[in-house]
PDB file of the backbone (N, CA, C, O) and the ligand in Angstrom, with CONECT records:
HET     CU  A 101       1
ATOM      1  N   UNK A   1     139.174 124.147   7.024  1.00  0.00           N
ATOM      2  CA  UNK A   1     139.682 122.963   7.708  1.00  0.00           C
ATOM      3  C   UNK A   1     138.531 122.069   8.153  1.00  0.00           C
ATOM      4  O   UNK A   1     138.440 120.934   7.685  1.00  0.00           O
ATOM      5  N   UNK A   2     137.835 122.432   8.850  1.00  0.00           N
ATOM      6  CA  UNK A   2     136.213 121.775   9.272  1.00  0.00           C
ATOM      7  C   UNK A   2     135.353 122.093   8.282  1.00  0.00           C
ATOM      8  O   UNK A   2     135.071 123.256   7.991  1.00  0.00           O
ATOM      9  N   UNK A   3     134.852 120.995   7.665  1.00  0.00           N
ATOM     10  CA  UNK A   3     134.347 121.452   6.693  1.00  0.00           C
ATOM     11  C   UNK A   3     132.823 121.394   7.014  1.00  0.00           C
ATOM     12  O   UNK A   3     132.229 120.376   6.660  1.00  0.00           O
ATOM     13  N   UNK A   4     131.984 122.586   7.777  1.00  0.00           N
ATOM     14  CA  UNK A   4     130.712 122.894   7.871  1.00  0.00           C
ATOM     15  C   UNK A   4     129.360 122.683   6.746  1.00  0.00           C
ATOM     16  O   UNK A   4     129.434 123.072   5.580  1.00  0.00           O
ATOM     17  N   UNK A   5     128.516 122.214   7.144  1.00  0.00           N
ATOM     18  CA  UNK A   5     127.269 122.309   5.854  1.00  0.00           C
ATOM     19  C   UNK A   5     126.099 122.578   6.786  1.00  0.00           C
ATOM     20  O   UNK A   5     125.888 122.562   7.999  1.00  0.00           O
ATOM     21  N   UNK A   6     125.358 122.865   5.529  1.00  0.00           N
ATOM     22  CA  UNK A   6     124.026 123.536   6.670  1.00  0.00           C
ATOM     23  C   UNK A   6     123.009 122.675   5.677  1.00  0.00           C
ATOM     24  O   UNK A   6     123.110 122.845   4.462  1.00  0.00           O
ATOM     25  N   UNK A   7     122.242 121.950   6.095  1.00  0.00           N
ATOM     26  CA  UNK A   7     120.914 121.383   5.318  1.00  0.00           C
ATOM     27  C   UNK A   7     119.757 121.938   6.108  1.00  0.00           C
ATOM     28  O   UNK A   7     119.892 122.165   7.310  1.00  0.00           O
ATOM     29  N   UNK A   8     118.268 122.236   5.275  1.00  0.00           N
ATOM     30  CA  UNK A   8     117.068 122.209   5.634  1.00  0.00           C
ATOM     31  C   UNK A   8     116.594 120.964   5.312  1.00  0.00           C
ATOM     32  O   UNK A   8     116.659 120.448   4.196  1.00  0.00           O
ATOM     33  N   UNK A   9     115.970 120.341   6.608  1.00  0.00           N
ATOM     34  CA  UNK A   9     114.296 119.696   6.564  1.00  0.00           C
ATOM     35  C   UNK A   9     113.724 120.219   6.762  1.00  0.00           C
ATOM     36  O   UNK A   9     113.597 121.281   7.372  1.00  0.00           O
ATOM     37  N   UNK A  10     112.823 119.106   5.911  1.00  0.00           N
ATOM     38  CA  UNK A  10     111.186 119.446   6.477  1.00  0.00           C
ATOM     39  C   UNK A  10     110.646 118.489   7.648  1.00  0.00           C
ATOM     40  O   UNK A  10     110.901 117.286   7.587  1.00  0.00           O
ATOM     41  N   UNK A  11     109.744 119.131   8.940  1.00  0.00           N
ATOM     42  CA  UNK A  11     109.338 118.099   9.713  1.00  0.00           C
ATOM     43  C   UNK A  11     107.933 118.327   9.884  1.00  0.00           C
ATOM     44  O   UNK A  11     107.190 119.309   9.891  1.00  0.00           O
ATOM     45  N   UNK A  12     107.770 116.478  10.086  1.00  0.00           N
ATOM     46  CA  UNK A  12     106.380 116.572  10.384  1.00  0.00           C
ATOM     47  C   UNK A  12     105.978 116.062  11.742  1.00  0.00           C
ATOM     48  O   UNK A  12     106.507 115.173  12.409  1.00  0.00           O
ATOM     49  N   UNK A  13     104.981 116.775  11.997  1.00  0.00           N
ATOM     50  CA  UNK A  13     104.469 116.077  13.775  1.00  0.00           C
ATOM     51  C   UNK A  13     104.693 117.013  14.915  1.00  0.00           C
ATOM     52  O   UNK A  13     104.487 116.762  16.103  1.00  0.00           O
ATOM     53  N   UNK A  14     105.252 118.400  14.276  1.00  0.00           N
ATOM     54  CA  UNK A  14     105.391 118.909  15.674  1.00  0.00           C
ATOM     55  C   UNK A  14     104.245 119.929  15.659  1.00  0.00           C
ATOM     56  O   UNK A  14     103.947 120.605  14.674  1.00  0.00           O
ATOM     57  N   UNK A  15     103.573 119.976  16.968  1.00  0.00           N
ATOM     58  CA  UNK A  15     102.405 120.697  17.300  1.00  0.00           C
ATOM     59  C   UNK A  15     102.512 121.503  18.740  1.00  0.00           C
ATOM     60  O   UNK A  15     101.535 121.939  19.350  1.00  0.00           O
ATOM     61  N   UNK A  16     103.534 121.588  19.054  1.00  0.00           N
ATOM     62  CA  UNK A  16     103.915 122.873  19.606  1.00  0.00           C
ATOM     63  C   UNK A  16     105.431 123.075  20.235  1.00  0.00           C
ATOM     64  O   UNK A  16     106.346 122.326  19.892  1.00  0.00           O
ATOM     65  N   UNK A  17     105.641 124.249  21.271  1.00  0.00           N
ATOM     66  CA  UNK A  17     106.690 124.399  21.360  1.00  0.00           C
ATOM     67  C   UNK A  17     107.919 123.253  22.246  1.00  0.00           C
ATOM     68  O   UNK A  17     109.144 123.305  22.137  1.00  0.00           O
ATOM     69  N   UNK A  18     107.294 122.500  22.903  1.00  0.00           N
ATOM     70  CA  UNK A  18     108.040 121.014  23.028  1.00  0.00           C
ATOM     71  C   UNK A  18     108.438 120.202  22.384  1.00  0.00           C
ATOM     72  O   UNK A  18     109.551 119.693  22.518  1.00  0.00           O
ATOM     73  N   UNK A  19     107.390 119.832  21.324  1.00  0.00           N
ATOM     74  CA  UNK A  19     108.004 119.456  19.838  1.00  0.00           C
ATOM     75  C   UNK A  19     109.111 119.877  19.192  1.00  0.00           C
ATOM     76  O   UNK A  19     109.873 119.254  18.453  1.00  0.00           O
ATOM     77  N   UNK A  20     109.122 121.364  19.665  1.00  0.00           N
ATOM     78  CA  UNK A  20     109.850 122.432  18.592  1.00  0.00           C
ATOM     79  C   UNK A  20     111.413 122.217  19.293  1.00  0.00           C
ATOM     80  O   UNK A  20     112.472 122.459  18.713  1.00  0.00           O
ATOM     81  N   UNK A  21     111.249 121.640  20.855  1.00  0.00           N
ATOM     82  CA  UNK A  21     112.304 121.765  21.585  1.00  0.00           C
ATOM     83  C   UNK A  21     113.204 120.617  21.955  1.00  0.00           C
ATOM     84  O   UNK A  21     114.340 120.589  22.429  1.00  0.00           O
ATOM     85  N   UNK A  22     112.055 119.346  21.471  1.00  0.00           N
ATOM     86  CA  UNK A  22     112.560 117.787  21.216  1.00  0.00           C
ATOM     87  C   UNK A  22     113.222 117.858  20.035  1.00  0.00           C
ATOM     88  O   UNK A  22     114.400 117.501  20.031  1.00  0.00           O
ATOM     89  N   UNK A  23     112.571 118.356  18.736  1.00  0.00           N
ATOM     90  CA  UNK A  23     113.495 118.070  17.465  1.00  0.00           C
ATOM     91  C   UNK A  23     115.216 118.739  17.880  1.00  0.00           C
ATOM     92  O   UNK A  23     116.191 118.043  18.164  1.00  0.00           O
ATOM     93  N   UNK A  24     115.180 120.019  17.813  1.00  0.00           N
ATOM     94  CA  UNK A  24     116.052 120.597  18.354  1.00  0.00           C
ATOM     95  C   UNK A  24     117.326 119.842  19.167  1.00  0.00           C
ATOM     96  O   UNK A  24     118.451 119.721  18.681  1.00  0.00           O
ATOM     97  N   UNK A  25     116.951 119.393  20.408  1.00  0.00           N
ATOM     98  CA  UNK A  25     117.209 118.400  21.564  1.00  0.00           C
ATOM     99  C   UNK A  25     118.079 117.473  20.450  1.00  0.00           C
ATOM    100  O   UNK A  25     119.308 117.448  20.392  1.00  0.00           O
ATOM    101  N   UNK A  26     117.249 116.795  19.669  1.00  0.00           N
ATOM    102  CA  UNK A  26     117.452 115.482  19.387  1.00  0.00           C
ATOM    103  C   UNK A  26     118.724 116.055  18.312  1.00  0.00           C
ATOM    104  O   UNK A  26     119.785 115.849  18.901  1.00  0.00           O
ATOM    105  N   UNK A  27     118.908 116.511  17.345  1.00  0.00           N
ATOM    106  CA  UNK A  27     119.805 116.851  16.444  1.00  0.00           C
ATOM    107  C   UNK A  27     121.168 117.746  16.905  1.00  0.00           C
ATOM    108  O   UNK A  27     122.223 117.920  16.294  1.00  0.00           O
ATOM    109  N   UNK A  28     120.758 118.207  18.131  1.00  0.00           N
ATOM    110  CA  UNK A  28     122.018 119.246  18.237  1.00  0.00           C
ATOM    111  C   UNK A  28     122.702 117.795  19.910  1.00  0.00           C
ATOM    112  O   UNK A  28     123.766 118.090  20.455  1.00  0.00           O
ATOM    113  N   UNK A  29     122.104 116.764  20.304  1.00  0.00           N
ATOM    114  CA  UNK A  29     122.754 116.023  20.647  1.00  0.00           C
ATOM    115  C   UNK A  29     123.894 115.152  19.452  1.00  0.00           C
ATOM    116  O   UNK A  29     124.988 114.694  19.782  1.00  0.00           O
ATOM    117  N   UNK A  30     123.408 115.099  18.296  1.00  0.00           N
ATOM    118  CA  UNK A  30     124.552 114.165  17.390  1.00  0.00           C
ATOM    119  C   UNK A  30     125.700 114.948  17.536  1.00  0.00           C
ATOM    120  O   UNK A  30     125.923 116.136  17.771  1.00  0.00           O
ATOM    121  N   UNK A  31     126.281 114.072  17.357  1.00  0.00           N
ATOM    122  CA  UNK A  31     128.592 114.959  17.778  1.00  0.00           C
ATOM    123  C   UNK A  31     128.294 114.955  16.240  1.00  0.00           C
ATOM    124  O   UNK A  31     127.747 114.117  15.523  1.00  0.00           O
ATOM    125  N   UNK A  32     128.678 115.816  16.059  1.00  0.00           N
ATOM    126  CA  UNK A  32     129.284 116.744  14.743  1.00  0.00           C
ATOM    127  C   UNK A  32     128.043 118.107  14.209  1.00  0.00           C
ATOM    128  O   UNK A  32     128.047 118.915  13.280  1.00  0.00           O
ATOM    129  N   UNK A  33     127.026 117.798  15.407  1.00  0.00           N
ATOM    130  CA  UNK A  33     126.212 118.959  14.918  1.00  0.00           C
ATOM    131  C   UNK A  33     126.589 120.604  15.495  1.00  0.00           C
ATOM    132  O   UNK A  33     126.805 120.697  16.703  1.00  0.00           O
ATOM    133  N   UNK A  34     126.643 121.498  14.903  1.00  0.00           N
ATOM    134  CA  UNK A  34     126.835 122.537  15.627  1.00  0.00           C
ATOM    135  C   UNK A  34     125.544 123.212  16.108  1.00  0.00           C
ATOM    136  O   UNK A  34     125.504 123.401  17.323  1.00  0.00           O
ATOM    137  N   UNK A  35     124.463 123.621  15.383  1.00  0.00           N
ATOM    138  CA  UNK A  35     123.291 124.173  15.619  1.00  0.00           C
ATOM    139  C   UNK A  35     121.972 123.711  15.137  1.00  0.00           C
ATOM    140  O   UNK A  35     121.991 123.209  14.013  1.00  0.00           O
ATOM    141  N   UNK A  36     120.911 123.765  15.698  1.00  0.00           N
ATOM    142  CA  UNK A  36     119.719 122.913  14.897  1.00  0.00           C
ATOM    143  C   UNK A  36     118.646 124.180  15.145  1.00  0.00           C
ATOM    144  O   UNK A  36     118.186 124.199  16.287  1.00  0.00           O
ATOM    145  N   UNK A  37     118.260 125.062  14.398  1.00  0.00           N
ATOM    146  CA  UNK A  37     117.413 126.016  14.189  1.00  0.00           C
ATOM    147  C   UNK A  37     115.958 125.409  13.665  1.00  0.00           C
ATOM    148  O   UNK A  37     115.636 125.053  12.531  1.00  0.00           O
ATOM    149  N   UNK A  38     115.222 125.420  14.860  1.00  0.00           N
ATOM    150  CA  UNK A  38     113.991 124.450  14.344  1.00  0.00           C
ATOM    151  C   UNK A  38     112.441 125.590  14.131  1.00  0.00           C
ATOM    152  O   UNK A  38     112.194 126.488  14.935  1.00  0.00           O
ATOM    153  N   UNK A  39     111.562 125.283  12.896  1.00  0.00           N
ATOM    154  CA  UNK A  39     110.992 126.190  12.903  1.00  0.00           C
ATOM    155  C   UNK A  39     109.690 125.520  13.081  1.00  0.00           C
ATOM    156  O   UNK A  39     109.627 124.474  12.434  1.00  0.00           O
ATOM    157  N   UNK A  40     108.302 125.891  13.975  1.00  0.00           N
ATOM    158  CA  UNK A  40     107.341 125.247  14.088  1.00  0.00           C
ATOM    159  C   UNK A  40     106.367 125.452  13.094  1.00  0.00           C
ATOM    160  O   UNK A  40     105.499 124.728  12.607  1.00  0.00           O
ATOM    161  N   UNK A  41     106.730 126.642  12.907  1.00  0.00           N
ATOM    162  CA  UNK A  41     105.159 127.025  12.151  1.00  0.00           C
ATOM    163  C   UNK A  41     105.332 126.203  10.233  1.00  0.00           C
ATOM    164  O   UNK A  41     104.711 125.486   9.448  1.00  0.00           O
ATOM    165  N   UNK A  42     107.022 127.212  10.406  1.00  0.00           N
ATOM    166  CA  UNK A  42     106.743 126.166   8.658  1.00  0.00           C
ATOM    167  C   UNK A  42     107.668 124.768   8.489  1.00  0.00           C
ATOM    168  O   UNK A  42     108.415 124.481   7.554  1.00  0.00           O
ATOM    169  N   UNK A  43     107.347 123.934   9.798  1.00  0.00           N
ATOM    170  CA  UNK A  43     107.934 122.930   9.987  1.00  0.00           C
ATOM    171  C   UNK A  43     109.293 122.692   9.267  1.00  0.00           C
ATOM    172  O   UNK A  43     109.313 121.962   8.276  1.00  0.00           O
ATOM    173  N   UNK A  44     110.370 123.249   9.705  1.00  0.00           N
ATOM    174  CA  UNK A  44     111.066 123.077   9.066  1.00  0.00           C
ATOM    175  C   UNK A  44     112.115 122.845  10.542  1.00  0.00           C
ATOM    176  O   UNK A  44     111.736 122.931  11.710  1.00  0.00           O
ATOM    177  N   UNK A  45     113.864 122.454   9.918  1.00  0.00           N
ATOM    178  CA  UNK A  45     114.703 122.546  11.348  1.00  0.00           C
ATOM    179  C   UNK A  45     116.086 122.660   9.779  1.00  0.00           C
ATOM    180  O   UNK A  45     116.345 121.917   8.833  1.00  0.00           O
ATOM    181  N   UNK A  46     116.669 124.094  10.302  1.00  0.00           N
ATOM    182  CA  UNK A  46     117.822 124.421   9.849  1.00  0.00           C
ATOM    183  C   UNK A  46     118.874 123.759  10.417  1.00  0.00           C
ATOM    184  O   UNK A  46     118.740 123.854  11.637  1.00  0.00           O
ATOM    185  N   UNK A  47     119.979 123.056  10.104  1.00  0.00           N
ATOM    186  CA  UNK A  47     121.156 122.506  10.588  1.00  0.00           C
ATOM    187  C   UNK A  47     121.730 122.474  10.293  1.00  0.00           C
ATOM    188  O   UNK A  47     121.818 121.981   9.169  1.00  0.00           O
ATOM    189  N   UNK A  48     123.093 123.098  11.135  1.00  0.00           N
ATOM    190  CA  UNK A  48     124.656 123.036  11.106  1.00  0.00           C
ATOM    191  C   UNK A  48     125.275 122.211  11.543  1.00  0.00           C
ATOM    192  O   UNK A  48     124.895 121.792  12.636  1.00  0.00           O
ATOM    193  N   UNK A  49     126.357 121.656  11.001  1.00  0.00           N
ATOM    194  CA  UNK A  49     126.724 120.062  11.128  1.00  0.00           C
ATOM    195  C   UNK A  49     128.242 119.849  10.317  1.00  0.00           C
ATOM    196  O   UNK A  49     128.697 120.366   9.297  1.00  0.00           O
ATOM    197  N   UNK A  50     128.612 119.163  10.969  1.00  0.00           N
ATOM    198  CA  UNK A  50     130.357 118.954  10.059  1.00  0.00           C
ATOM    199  C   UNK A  50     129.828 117.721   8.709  1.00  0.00           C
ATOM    200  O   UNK A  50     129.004 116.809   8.792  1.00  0.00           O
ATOM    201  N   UNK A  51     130.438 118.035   7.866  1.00  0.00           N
ATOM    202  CA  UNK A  51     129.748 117.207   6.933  1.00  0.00           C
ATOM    203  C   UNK A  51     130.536 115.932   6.708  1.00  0.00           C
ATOM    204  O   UNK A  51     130.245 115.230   5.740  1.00  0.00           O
ATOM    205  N   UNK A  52     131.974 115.419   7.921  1.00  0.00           N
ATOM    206  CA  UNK A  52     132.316 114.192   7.357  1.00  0.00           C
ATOM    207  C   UNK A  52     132.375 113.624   8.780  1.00  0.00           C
ATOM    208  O   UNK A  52     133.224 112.789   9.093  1.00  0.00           O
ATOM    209  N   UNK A  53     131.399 114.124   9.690  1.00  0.00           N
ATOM    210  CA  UNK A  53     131.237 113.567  10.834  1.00  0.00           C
ATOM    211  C   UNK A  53     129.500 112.963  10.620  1.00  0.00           C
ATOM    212  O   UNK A  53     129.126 111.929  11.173  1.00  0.00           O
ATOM    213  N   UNK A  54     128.866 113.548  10.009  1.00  0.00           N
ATOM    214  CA  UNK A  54     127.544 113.616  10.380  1.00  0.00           C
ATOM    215  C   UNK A  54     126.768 113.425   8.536  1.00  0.00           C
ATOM    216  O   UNK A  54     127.123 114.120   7.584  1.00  0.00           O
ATOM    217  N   UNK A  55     125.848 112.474   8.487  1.00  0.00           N
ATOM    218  CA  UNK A  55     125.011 112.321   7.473  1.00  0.00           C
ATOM    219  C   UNK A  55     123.719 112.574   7.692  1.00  0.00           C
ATOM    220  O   UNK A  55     123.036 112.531   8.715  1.00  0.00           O
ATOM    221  N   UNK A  56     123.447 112.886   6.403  1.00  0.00           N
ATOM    222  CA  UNK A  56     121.924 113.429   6.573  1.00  0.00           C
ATOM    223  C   UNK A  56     121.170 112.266   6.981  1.00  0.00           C
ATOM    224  O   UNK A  56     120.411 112.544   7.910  1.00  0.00           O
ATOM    225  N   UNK A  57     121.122 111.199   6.654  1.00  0.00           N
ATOM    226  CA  UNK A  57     120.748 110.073   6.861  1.00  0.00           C
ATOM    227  C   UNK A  57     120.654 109.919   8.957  1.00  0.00           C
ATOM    228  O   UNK A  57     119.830 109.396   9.707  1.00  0.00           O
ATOM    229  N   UNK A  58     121.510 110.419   9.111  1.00  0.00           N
ATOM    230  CA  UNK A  58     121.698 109.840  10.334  1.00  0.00           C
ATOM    231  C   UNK A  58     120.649 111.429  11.306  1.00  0.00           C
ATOM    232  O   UNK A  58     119.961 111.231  12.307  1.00  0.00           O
ATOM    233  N   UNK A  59     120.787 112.464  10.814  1.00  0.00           N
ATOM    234  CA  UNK A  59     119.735 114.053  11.462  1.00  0.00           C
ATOM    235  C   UNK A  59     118.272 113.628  11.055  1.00  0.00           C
ATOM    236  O   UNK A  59     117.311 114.216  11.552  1.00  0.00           O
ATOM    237  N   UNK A  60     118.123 112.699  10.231  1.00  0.00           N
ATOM    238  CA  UNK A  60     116.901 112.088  10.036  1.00  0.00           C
ATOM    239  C   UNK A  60     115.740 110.890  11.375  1.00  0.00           C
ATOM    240  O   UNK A  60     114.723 110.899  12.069  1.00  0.00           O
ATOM    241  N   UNK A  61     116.908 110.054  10.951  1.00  0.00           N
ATOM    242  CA  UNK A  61     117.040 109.157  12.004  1.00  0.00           C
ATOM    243  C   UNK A  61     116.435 109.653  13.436  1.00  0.00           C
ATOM    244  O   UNK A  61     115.500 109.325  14.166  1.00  0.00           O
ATOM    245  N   UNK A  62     117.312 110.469  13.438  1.00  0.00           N
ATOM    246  CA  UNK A  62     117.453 111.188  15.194  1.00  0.00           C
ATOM    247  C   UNK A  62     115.939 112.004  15.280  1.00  0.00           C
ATOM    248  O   UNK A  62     115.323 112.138  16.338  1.00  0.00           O
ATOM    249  N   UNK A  63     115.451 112.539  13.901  1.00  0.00           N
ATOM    250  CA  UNK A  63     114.271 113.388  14.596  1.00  0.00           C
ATOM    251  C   UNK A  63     113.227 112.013  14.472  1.00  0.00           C
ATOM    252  O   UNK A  63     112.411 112.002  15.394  1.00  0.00           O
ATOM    253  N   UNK A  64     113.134 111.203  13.802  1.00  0.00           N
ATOM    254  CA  UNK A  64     112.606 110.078  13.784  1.00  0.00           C
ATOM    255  C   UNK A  64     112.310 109.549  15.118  1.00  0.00           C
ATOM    256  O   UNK A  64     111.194 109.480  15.634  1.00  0.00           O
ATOM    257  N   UNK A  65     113.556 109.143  15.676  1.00  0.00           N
ATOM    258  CA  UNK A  65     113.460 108.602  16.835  1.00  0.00           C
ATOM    259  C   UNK A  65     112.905 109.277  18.182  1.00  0.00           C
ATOM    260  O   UNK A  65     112.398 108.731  19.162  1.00  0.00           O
ATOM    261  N   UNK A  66     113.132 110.494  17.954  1.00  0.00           N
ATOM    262  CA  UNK A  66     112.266 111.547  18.766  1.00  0.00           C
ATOM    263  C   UNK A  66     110.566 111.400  18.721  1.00  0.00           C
ATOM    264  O   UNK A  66     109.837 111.845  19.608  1.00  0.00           O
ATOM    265  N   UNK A  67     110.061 110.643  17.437  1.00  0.00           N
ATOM    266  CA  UNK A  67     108.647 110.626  17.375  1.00  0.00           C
ATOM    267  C   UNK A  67     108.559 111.830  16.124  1.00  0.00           C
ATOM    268  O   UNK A  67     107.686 111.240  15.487  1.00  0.00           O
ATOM    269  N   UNK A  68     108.678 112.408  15.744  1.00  0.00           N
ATOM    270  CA  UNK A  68     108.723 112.674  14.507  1.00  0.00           C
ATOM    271  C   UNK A  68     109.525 112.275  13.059  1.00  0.00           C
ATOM    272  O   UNK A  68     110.473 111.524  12.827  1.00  0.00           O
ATOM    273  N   UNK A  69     108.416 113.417  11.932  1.00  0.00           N
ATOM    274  CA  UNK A  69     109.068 112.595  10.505  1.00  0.00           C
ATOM    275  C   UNK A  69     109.964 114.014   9.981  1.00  0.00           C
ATOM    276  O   UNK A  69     109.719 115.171  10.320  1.00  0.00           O
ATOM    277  N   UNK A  70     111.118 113.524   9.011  1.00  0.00           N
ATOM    278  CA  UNK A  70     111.800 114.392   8.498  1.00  0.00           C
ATOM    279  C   UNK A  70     112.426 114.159   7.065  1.00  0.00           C
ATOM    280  O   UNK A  70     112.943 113.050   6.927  1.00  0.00           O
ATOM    281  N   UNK A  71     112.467 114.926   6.076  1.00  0.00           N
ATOM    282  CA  UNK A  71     112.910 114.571   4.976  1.00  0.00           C
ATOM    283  C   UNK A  71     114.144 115.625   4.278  1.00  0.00           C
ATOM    284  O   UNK A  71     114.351 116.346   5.254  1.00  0.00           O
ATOM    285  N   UNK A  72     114.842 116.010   3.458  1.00  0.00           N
ATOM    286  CA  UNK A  72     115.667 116.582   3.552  1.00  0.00           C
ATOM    287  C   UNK A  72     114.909 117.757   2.461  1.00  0.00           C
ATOM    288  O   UNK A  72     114.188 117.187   1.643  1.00  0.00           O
ATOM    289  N   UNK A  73     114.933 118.754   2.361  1.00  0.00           N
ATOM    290  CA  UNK A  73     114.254 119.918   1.746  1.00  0.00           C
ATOM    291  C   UNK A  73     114.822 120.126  -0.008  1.00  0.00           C
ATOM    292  O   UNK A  73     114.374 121.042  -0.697  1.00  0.00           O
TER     293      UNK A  73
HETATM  294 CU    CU A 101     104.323 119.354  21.227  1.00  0.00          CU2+
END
């Protein structure tokens, strides 16, 4: 019925665990995200997300606007 998707990025710019806790922050605030699993070391941020609420385009955006870069894996 909800139709869930999970995408990996890749991010760039985070250099420690505040970083790790802004990307995070920033993606699991969008409404339709369920979880944002962010990884520092191999810059990456796992995300769960309804897929006709939420575009990749737009989990981009958001870590963007946080001060970091993100691309879709
Ligand atoms: Cu930091």
């Amino acid at each position: 019925m909800i139709n869930m998707t999970e995408i990996k990025l890749k991010v760039e710019g985070m250099t420690c665990g505040h970083c790790q806790m802004s990307v995070k922050k920033a993606l699991e605030n969008i409404k339709g995200v369920k979880s944002a699993a962010v990884d520092l070391e191999n810059k990456s941020a796992e995300v769960n997300y309804k897929s006709d609420k939420v575009t990749v385009e737009s989990l981009i955006q958001a870590v963007t606007d946080a001060g970091y870069k993100a691309e879709a894996m």
